[in-house]
N, C-alpha and C positions, 0 to 999 in steps of 0.2 A: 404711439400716442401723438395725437396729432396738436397743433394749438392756432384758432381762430377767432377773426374778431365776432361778437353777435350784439345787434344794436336793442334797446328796451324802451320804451315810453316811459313817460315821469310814473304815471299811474304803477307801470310795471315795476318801477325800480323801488318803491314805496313799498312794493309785495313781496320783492325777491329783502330787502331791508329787514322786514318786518317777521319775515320765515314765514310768510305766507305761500311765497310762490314755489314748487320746484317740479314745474314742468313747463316748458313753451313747444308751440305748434309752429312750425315754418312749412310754407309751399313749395312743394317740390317741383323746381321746375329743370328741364331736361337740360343736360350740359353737354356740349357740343354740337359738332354735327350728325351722330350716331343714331342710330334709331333707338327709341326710350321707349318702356312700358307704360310712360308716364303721356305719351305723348294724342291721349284721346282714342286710340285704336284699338285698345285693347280690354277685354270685360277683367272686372273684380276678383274674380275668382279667378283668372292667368295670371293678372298681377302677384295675388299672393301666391301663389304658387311656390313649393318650398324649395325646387327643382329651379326656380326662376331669382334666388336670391341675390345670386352675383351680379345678376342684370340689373337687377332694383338697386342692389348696395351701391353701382357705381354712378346715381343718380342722386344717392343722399350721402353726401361729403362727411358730414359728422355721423361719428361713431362711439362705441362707448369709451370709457376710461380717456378718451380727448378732453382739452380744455381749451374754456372758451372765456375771453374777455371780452367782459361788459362794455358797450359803450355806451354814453349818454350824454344830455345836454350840459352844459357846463359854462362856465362864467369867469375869463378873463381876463387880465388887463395886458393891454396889447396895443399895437395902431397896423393901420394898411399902408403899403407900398407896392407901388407898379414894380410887376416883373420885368426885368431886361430883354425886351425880345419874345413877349412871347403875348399870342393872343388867343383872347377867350373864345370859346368854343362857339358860343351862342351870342350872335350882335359883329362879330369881326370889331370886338374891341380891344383894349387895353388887356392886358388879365393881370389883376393883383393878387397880393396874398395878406396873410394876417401873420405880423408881427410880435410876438410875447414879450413881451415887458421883463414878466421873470417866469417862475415854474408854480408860483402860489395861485391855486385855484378856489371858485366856491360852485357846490352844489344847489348853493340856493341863490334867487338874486339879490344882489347887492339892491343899495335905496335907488342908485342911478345906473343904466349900463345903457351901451347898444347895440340894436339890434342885428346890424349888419355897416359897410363901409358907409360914413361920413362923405357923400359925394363932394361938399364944401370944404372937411372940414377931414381929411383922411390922417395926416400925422400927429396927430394930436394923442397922449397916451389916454386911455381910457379902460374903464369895464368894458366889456363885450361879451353878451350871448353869444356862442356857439354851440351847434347842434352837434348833435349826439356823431354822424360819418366822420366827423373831422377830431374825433378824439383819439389822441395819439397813444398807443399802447401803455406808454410811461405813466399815463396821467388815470388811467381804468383802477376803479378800487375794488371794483367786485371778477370772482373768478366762478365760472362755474365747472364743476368736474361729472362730466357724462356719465349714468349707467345705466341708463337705457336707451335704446332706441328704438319705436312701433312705426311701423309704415300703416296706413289707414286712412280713410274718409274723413274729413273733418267732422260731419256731424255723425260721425261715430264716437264721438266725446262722451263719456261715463260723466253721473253728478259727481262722484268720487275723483275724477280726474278734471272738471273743472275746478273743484274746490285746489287741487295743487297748481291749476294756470293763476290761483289767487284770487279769486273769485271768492268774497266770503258769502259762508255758507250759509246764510238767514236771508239775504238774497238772491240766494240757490231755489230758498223753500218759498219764499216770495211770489216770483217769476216761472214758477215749476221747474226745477233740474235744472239741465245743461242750456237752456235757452239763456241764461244767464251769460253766459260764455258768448254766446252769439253778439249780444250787445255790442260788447269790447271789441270783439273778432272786427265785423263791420264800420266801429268808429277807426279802427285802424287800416284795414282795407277795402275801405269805403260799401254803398252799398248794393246789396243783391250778393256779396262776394259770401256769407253764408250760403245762400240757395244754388250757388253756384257748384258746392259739395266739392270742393278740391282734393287730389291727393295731398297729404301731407305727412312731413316725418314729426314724431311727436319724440320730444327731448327730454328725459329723468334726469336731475343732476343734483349733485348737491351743492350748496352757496358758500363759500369762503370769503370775509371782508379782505382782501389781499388780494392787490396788486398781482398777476400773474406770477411772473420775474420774482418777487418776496415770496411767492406760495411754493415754487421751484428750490428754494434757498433754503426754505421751513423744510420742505422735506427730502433737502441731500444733508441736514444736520445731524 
């Protein structure tokens, strides 16, 4: 059983909240230097090939009965301070970090925060948005627990399997079926990345409000 972080959009996290969502689509893309199935060369029909599974498995990282913590945008109060010695990656500048105040967070924003460091105005305690990469496994309130996993085409997407990426379903009947799906797909990786038909591993899971680390503890009880 393995445990990993997975990042969610506002919209998504509203769905997985709501029991709307319990499926996400990620791009499978080839990890190392190895030659991958995934890698353009190879037809549809090799890939799934059942003879060919361990080659495919070792390309899609998550599997089932894993768990995965949520991460997302979050809110707060903190200041920035220059690291000692060390510089950023992009610019040959300074490289700072963000400071926490305490451990108390919001989901939603406060009346005032900011957005990113205070060039002027950096020690000053304050709110502060921060996005979803930078949320520390402690602070994750959602767990998801894998059980399933399909290797496939993106727009191989069932209406039935849109409707669990959260997509509600009167929007489904709207827009005709899984084109629905597509919308979201493209506002989050931008577009043409529909038509583009990626391989991708598609994730079952079920939603737990807990903390990973708490959901561990719930069930050695």
């Amino acid at each position: 059983m393995g445990e990993r972080p997975i990042i969610f959009s506002g919209p998504m996290i509203r769905a997985l909240l709501a029991g709307r969502k319990t499926q996400t689509r990620r791009i499978i893309k080839p990890r190392g230097k190895a030659p991958s199935l995934f890698d353009g060369q190879w037809s549809d029909s090799y890939v799934l090939d059942p003879g060919n599974a361990s080659w495919r498995e070792r390309d899609v990282p998550v599997k089932p009965r894993d768990r995965l913590w949520v991460r997302e945008t979050y809110f707060q109060r903190g200041h920035w301070a220059p690291v000692q010695g060390a510089i950023a990656r992009k610019g040959n500048r300074q490289k700072w970090a963000f400071v926490p105040a305490d451990n108390v967070l919001l989901f939603e924003a406060p009346a005032s925060y900011r957005k990113g460091r205070h060039a002027a105005d950096p020690a000053t305690i304050a709110w502060h948005k921060r996005i979803g990469r930078f949320m520390p496994r402690q602070y994750s309130r959602l767990t998801l627990v894998v059980t399933d996993v399909r290797v496939q085409r993106l727009q191989e997407i069932s209406e039935e399997d849109a409707v669990a990426e959260g997509v509600a379903a009167d929007y489904l009947e709207h827009i005709h079926g899984p084109r629905g799906y597509r919308d979201i797909w493209e506002t989050i990786n931008g577009p043409g990345s529909w038509e583009a038909n990626p391989w991708i591993a598609a994730y079952t899971f079920t939603v737990h409000a807990h903390n990973i680390d708490a959901l561990a503890k719930e069930d050695a009880a």
